[in-house]
Residue, then its C-alpha position, 0 to 999 in steps of 0.5 A: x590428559x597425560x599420555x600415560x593416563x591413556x595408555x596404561x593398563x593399570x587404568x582404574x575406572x571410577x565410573x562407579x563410586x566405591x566399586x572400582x576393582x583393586x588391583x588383584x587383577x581378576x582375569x578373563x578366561x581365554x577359552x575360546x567360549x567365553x568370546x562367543x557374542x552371548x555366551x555368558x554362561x561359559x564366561x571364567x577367569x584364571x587366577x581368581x580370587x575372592x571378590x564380592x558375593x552375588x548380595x554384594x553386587x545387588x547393593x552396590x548395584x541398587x545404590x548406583x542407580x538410586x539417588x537424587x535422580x529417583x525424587x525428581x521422576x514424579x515431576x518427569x512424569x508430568x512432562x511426560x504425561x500420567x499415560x506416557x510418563x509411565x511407558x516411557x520409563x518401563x521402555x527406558x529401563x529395558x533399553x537401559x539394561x540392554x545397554x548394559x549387557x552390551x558393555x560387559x558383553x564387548x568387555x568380557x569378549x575384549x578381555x578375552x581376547x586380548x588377555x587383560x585382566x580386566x577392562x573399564x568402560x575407556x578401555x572397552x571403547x578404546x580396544x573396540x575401535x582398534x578391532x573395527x576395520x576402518x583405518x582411521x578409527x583404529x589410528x584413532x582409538x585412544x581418541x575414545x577413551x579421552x571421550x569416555x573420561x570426558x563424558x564422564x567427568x562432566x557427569x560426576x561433576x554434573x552430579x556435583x552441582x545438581x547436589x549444590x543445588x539440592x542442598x540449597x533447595x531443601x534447607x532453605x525451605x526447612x529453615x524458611x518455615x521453621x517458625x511455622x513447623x509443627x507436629x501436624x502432618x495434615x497441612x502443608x505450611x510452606x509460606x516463606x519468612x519475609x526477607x528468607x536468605x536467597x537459595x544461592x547464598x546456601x550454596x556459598x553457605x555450603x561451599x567450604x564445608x564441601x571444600x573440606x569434605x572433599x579433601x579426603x583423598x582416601x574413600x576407606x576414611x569415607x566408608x563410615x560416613x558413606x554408610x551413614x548417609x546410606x541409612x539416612x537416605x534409606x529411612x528418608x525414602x520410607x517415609x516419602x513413600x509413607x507420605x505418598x501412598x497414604x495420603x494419595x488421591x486419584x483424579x482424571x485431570x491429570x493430561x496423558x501426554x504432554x508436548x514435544x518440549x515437555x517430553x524432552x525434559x521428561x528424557x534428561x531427567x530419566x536418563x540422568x535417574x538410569x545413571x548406573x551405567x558407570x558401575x557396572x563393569x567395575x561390579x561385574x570385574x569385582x564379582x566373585x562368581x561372573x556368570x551370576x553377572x547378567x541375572x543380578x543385573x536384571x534383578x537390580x534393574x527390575x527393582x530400579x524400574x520398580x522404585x522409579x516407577x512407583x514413586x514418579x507415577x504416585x507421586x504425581x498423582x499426589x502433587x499434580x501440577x504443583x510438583x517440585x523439581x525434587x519430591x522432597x520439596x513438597x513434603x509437610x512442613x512438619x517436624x518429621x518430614x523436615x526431619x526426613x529433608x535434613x536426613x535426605x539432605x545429609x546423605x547427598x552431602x555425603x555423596x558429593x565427596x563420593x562422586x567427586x571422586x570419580x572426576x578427582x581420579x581422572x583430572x587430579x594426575x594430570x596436574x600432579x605429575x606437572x610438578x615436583x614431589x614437594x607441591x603435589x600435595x598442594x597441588x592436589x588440594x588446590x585443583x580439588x578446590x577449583x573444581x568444586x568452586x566450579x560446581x558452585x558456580x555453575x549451580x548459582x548460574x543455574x540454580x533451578x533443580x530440574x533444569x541441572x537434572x535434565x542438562x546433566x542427563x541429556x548431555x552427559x548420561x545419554x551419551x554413556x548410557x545410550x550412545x556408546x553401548x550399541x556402537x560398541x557392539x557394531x565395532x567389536x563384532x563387525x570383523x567376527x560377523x554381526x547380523x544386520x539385524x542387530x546393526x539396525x537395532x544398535x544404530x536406532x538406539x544410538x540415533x534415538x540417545x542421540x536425538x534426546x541429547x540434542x532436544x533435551x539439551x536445546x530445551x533445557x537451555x531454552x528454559x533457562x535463557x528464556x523461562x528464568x524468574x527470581x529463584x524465592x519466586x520460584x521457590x514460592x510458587x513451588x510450596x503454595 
């Protein structure tokens, strides 16, 4: 990481994909009310401009936290269990959300504060360590900003390969029953063409034209097809949902708690759904109106832990134990649900150049600046290559959905979204007073992020070195 990169303040947070602030600067009020602990309503900036509308925010907001992530929770819910999945995710949300509002909190207090304009998640960690009491901590601060950039570099790239691998999965399975596809959405033909093309040769199929994609450097020339992909996806999870709620049975076979092991999956694969922790300040900074910020935040939420919800719990009940790593893989092989996987599937194609972009941001400059004017250019494009070639190659080593999803979520989103938050609050409001109280529920949090990063990690890779079979008998098994 380059010095500068760390310590300027012009630093943009990319956390979200299309949502990091311009450069316009909107500015926090230093009125002494806007720094109190939970005091929102007072919250203002000087010199402000125009941003987004409240209806704005909720969109942005619903599409951070709504993609992959929401059509792998039935098969989190039966490693979960029908009674526990559901709680799970219900207490999940909560803290989710909590965590949430302590990052703007310490945001708008630091902002404050310190007059900046305005502050991205690095900055808020970085600026927070420097206001704690501990010496070492403040000597070191900058140390917590390389760690957010960290986190969330392999976040976006997890998400990255987690897309090869959707990608992967659902053409194969649309071009493997091609021959087979009919008009009759009453019965699930999924029997596989002998000699079907291995699922790691889409991936290398798929590698150039996303080496291509990702070479617009500009999201502005993204933005059209970034609404494309938004509608495809949106039609998609229509009739998913059409599928699911009309053609549902309810059984009591169904167990109600699953083991330790199976629950650690459970977490990666719901956290990794709850991955709008990085949109949110860049939403909040970008608001129009802030102090509209925290219901907009409940509201987008709610909706989120609705969808998740309704669809990992029904869909469960639908499929059973034959549920897939994606719930798309279990739709009818006929012509309007393939249809509906190849739309699914354009969408998240889409959406890898937008995520890219967010690791691309960060790691991109490091590079650049190592070389003259003449080579920055290719030096841009080449870096962009490399990395995602590494997001193929990861997905080939591991080309099982579900074991990426809980990786990515257990190691990455945990740390961001349950880690980080409650300890920010500690080392922002120590010296200002913090009530003990709050201190043991921000630790709980943590240790709680922390022990589902460590179990959901140990059995993620357990899985893999253990419980690895051949991908096409996987596949098969998955669409009996």
């Amino acid at each position: 990481m380059s010095t500068k990169k760390l310590t300027s303040e012009d630093y943009n947070d990319y956390s979200s994909t299309e949502n990091s602030p311009d450069h316009d600067h909107l500015s926090s009020s230093p009125d002494s009310s806007s720094r109190s602990s939970d005091n929102f309503g007072n919250y203002q900036r000087i010199n402000e401009r125009t941003g987004t509308t409240p209806i704005e925010t909720l969109i942005h907001l619903l599409k951070g936290n709504i993609g992959t992530g929401l059509l792998s929770l039935p098969l989190a819910v039966k490693n979960a269990g029908i009674v526990l999945g559901p709680i799970s995710l219900v207490i999940m949300g909560v803290v989710a959300v909590h965590c949430m509002r302590l990052l703007v909190k310490c945001s708008r207090y630091l902002s404050a504060k310190l007059q900046k304009p305005y502050l991205d998640y690095g900055s808020v960690v970085m600026y927070s360590l420097e206001e704690c009491p501990n010496l070492w901590l403040q000597k070191h601060s900058f140390v917590g900003r390389i760690l957010v950039e960290f986190f969330l570099i392999l976040t976006q790239l997890g998400f990255c390969c987690v897309y090869f691998v959707f990608l992967a999965d659902n053409i194969k399975q649309v071009v493997d029953v091609a021959n087979a596809t009919n008009n009759n959405c009453n019965q699930n033909v999924s029997t596989l063409e002998p000699g079907s093309m291995d699922s790691r040769l889409y991936m290398l199929s798929f590698l150039p034209f996303i080496i291509l994609l990702v070479y617009i450097r500009n999201l502005k020339y993204l933005a059209p097809f970034s609404l494309l992909a938004n509608v495809a996806m949106c039609v998609s999870l229509v009739f998913i949902y059409w599928y699911i709620f009309t053609s549902a049975t309810y059984t009591n076979d169904l167990p109600p708690v699953a083991g330790w092991k199976s629950y650690a999956m459970f977490f990666g694969t719901a956290i990794f759904a709850f991955e709008g922790i990085g949109v949110v300040l860049p939403l909040e900074n970008k608001l129009e109106d802030p102090q509209k910020f925290p219901l907009i935040l409940y509201l987008g939420m709610a909706i989120v832990t609705t969808l998740y919800l309704t669809l990992g719990v029904m869909g469960y009940i639908r499929f059973g134990s034959e549920i897939a790593g994606s719930i798309t893989l279990n739709l009818p092989a006929c012509w309007l649900y393939q249809s509906v996987k190849i739309l699914y599937s354009f969408g998240i194609f889409i959406t890898y150049a937008v995520q890219f972009f967010v690791a691309a941001e960060i790691i991109v400059p490091v590079f650049v600046a190592k070389v003259s004017e003449r080579w920055e250019l290719w030096v841009n494009l080449a870096v962009r290559t490399v990395l995602v070639i590494i997001t193929c190659v990861l997905a080939i080593l591991i080309p099982r959905l579900e074991i990426v999803i809980t990786l990515v979520g257990s190691i990455s989103s945990s740390t961001l979204a349950l880690i980080f938050p409650p300890l920010l609050e500690i080392t922002t409001y120590y010296c200002e007073g913090i009530s003990r109280w709050k201190i043991a529920k921000n630790i709980m949090i943590s240790v709680v992020g922390f022990v589902g990063f460590v179990a959901g990690t140990y059995v993620s890779i357990e899985e893999l070195v253990f419980y690895t079979v051949p991908l096409t008998n996987i596949t098969a098994g998955n669409h009996r």
